[in-house]
C-alpha distance (Angstrom), angle and dihedral (degrees) to the residues before:
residue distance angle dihedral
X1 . . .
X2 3.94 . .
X3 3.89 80.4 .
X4 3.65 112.3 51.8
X5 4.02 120.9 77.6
X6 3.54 130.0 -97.2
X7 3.79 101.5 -90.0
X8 4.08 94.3 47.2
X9 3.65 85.5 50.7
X10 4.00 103.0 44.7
X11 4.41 82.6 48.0
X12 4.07 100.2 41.3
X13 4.13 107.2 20.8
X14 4.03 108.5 101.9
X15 3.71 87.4 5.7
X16 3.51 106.1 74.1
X17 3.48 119.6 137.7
X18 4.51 121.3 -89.8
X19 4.32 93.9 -139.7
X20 3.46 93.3 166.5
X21 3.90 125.2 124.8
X22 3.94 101.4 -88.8
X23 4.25 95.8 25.5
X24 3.51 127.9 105.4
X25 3.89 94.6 -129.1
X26 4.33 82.4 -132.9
X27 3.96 108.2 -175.1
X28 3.54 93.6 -158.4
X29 4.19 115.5 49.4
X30 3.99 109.4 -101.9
X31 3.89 112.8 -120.6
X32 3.83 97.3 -118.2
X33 3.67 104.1 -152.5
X34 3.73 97.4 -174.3
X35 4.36 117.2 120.7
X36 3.76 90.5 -161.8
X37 3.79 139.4 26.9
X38 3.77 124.7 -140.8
X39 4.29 114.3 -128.0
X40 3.85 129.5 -153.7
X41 3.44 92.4 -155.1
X42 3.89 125.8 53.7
X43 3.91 97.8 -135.1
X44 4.16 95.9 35.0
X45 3.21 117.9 81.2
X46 4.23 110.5 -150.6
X47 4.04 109.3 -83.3
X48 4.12 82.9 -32.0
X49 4.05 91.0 -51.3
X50 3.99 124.9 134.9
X51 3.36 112.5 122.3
X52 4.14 132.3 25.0
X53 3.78 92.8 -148.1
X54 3.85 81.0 58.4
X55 3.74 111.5 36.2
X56 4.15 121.9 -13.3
X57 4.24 120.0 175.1
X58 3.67 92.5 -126.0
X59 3.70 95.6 58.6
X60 3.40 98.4 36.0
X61 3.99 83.4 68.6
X62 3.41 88.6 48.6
X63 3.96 95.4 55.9
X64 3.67 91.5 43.2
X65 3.55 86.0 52.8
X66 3.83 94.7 46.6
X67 3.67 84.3 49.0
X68 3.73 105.2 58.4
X69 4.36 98.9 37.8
X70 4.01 81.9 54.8
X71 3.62 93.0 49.2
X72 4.32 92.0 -127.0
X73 3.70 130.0 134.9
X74 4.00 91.4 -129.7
X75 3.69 135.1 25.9
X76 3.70 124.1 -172.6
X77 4.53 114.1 -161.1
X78 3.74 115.4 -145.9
X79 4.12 134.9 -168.5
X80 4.44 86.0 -111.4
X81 3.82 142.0 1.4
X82 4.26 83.9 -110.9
X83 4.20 86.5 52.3
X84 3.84 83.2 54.5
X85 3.86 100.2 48.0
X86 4.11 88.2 43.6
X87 3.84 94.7 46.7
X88 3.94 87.1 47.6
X89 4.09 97.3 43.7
X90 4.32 88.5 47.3
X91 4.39 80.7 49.3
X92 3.22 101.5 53.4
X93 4.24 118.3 20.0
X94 3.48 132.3 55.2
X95 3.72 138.4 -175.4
X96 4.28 115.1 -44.2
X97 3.69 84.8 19.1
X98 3.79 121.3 129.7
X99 4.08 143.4 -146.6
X100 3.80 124.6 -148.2
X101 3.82 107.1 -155.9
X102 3.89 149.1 -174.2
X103 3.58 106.5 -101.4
X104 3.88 91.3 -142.8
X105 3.82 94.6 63.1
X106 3.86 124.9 154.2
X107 3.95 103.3 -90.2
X108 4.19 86.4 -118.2
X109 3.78 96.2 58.9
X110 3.91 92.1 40.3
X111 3.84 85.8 50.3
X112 3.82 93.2 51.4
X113 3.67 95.6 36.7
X114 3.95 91.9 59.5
X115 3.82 89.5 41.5
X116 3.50 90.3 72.5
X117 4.12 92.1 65.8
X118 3.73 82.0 96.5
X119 3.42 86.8 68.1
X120 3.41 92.2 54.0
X121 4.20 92.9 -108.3
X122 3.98 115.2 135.1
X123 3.59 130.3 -147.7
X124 3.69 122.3 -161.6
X125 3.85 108.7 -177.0
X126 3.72 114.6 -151.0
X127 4.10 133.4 175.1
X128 3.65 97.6 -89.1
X129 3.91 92.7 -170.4
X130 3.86 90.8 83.5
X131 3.77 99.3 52.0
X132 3.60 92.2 -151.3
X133 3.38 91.5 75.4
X134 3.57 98.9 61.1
X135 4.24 93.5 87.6
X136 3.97 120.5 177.9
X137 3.81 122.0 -145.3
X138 4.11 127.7 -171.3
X139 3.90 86.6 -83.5
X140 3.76 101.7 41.8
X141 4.18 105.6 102.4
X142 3.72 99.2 154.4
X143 4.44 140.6 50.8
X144 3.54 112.4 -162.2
X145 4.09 109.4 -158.9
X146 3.29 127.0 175.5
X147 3.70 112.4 -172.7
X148 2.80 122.2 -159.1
X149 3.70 85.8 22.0
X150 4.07 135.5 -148.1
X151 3.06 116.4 -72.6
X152 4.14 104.9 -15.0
X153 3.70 95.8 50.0
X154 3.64 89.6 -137.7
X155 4.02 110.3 166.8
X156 3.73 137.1 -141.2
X157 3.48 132.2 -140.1
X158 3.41 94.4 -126.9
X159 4.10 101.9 179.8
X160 3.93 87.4 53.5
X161 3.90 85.6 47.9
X162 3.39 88.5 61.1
X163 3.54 101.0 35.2
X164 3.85 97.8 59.2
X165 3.72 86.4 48.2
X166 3.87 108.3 114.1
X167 3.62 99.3 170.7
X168 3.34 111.5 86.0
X169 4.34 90.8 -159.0
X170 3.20 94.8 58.3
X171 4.08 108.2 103.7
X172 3.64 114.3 -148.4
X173 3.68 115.2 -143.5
X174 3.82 131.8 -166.2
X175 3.68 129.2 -168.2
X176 3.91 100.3 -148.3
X177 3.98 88.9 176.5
X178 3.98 96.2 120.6
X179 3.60 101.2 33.4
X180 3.91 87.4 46.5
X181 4.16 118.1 -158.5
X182 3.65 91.9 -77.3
X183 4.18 95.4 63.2
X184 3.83 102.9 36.1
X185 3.87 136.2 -1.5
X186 3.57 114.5 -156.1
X187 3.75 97.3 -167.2
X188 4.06 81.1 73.7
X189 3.30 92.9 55.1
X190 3.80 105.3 55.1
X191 3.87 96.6 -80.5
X192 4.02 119.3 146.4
X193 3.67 94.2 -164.0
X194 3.35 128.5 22.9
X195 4.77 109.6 -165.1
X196 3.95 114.7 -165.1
X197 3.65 126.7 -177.8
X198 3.65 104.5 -140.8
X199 3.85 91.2 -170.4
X200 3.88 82.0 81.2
X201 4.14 127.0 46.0
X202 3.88 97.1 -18.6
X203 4.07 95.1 58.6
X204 3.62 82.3 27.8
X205 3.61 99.7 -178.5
X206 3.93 104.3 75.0
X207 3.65 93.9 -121.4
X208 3.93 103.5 97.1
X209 4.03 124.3 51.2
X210 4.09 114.7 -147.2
X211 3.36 150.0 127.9
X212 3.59 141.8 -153.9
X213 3.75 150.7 -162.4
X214 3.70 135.1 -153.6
X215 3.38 132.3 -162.2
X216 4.09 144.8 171.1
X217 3.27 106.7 -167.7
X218 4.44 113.7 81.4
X219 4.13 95.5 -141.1
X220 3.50 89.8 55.4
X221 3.74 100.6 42.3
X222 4.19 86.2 45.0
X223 3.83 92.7 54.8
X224 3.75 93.1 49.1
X225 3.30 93.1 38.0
X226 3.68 92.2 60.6
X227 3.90 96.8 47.9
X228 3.78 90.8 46.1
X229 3.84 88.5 60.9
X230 3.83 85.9 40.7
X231 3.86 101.7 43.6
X232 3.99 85.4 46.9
X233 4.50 85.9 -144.4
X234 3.93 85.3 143.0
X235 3.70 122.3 140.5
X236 3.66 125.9 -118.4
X237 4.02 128.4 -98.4
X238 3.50 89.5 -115.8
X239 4.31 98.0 41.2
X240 3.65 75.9 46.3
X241 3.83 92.4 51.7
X242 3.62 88.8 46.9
X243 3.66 99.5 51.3
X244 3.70 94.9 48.2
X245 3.67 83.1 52.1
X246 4.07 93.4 53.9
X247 3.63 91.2 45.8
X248 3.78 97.9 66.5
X249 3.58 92.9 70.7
X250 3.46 99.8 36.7
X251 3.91 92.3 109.2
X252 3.65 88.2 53.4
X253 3.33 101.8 43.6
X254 4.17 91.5 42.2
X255 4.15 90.8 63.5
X256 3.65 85.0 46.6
X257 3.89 96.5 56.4
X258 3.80 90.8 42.8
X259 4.24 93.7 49.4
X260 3.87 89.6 55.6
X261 3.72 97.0 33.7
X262 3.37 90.9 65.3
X263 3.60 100.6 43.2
X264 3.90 86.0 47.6
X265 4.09 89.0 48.6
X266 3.82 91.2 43.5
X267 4.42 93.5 46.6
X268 3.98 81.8 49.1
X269 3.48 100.1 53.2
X270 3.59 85.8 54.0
X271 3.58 107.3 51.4
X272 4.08 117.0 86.8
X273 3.95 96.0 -129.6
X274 3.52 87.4 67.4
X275 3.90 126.9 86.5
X276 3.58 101.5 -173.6
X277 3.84 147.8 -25.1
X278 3.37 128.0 -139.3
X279 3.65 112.3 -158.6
X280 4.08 131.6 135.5
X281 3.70 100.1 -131.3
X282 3.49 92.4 61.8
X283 3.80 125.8 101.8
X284 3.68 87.4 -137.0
X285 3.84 100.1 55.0
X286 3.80 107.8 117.5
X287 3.97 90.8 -125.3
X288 3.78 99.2 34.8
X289 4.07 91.6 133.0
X290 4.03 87.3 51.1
X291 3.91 89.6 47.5
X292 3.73 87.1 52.6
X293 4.04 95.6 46.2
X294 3.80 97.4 50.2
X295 3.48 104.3 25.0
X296 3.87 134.2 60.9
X297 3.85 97.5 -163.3
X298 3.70 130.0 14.1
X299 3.61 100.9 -132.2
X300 3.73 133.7 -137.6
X301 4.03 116.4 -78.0
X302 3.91 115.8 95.9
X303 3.41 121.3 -165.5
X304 4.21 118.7 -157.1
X305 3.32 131.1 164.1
X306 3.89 111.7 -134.0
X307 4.43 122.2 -133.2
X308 3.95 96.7 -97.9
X309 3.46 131.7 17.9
X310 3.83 151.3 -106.0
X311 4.13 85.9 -19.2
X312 3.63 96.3 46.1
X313 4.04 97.5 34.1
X314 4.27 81.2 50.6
X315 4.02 97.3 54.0
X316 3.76 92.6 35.2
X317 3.95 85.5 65.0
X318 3.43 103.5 23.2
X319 3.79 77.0 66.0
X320 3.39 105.9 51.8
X321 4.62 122.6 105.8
X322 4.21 104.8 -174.1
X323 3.76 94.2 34.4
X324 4.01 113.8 71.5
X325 3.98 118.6 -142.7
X326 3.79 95.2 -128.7
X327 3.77 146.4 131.0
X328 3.81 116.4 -110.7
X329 3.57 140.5 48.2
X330 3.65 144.0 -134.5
X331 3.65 105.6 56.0
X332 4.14 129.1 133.1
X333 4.52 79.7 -115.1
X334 3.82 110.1 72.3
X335 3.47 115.8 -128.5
X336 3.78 139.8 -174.7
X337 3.47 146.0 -152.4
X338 3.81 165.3 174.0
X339 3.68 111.2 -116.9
X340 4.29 97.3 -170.5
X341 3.52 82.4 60.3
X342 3.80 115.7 27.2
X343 3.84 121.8 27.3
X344 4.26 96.1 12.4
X345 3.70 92.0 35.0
X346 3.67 90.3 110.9
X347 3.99 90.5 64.8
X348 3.72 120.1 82.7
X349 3.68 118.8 -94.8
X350 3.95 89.0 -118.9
X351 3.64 93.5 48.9
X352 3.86 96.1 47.5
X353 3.77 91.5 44.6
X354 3.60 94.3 45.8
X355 4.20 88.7 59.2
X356 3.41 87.1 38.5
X357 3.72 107.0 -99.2
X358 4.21 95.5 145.0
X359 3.49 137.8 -176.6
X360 4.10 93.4 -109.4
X361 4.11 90.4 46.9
X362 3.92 113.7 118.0
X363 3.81 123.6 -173.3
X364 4.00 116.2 -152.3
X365 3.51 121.8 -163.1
X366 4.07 96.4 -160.3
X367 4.08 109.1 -145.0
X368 3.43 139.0 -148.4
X369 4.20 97.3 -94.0
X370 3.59 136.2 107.5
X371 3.97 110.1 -56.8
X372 3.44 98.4 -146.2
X373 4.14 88.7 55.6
X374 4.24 83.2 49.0
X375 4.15 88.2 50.3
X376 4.15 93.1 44.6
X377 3.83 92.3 40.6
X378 4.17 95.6 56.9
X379 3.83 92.9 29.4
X380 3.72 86.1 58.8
X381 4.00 90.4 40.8
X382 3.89 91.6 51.7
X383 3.84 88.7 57.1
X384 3.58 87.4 72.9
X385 4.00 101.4 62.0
């Protein structure tokens, strides 16, 4: 389906109707519940199934699917974005081997990244928005971008990434999460890996945790393939169900979070009791121009960093009705939170403040309801710092 556009594809790929003599001709992929399948003969396993760990119908639409919206040859479903990252860092790195990565990464990955010093693989995180500062040594065999990243939606060049890379065994690895598929698709710009979280805008309805990866190149997709069946981080039939589900509106919904994100971003910038907001549809984000280059949308988080601090950032939300105080991201709800003390809690206050992560920093995660409920909601929140 190479040839159809992004919405036909995230509605029809991995689903299309069985009309052979004997199928069902089902529209919308069964959730096949079975653990084990049953074989006629002793060294064929049933239409390639044996195991649901290893291979299960359900998901199998689901990776197809997750395949063709990210533009990739392969794509591989697990049971969270943090099973993806582990299966993919036990894949491809061993012992002495080292990661390059964004300085602004979500506290989870940063947490699981440096987790693996045990194993005797270094991180050394870097400012990836000036590509000259992403430098490989002997040891260094992966870059870890996000762009934008979590929670300072600071982008990457990822095309120059890739260009001033000279070591051809060095895999470069994008998380796509808050961009999503339908904004920005790193494979096209010189990515090797591309990690989503499809807890957030690809499941899109904060109901179903996952993650994925997509790749186009065979070795890769064979090596993670292996530990993914090894690792057993797999998704359910019915979180796969679910997700397949989300991901048929996720054009839709995507146009929707970027209309009211901007109107959200544009009202904050206005208002006194805020400092600054950090969003990349605005004229005034620092890398607008990049935003515009790589991306074909700008997405729906907002980032803004409140007059005060920790007391006024705490009664600002603790006020708010429409907006939920919550972890996570990407869902049709719109939710809010405080990074120093929610999702990057697990960093130390030095390091977080030191990349910018402060005690007056708020993350929205603009939903899919009416704007002007969104505007009266924080207008009447901000009243209270």
């Amino acid at each position: 389906m190479q040839d159809k556009s992004f919405s036909t594809k995230a509605i029809h790929e991995g689903e299309e109707p069985k009309l052979e003599k004997g199928q069902s001709g089902d529209v919308v992929a069964p959730i096949h519940l079975s653990t084990t399948y049953a074989r006629s003969v002793l060294e064929v396993p049933t239409s390639g199934f044996e195991y649901s760990r290893s291979e299960n119908p359900t998901r199998n639409a689901l990776e197809a699917k997750l395949a063709a919206i990210e533009q990739a040859s392969y794509g591989m479903a697990f049971a969270s974005g943090l099973a993806a990252e582990t299966t993919l860092i036990f894949a491809l790195l061993q012992q002495g081997d080292e990661i390059v990565a964004s300085d602004d990464l979500y506290g989870g990955s940063r947490r699981l990244i440096n987790s693996f010093a045990k194993f005797g693989i270094s991180v050394r995180y870097v400012d990836t928005t000036n590509v000259d500062n992403i430098k490989c040594n002997d040891n260094t065999k992966m870059i870890w971008l996000e762009s934008p990243t979590n929670p300072l939606l600071k982008l990457t060049d990822i095309a120059a990434v890739k260009n001033n890379m000279t070591n051809t065994d060095v895999t470069l690895v994008v998380d796509n999460t808050f961009a999503s598929p339908f904004f920005q698709n790193p494979l096209k710009l010189g990515a090797d890996v591309v990690l989503h979280s499809t807890t957030k805008y690809i499941g899109g309805h904060s109901d179903v945790v996952g993650g994925a990866i997509m790749v186009n190149q065979k070795h890769l997709y064979e090596k993670i393939k292996y530990f993914q069946n090894a690792l057993g981080g797999v998704p359910s039939p019915f979180d796969s169900y679910l997700t397949l589900r989300g991901i048929k509106t996720l054009a839709v919904r995507m146009e929707k979070h970027q209309q009211n994100a901007l109107a959200v971003a544009k009202f904050l910038e206005e208002n006194p009791k805020v400092k600054n907001v950090v969003y990349p549809g605005l004229s005034s984000f620092a890398q607008h121009q990049l935003a515009k280059k790589q991306m074909s949308g700008y997405g729906g988080i907002i980032t803004f960093f409140i007059n005060g601090g920790y007391k006024e950032a705490k009664s600002f939300l603790e006020s708010l009705h429409v907006f939920a105080l919550a972890e996570s991201l990407g869902g049709v709800e719109s939710l809010i939170e405080h990074p120093a003390s929610m999702t990057h809690a697990s960093i130390a206050k030095e390091d977080r403040e030191k990349i910018g992560i402060t005690d007056n920093l708020i993350r929205v995660s603009v939903g899919n309801e009416d704007v002007d409920d969104l505007l009266r909601d924080l207008s009447s929140g901000l009243t209270q710092v």
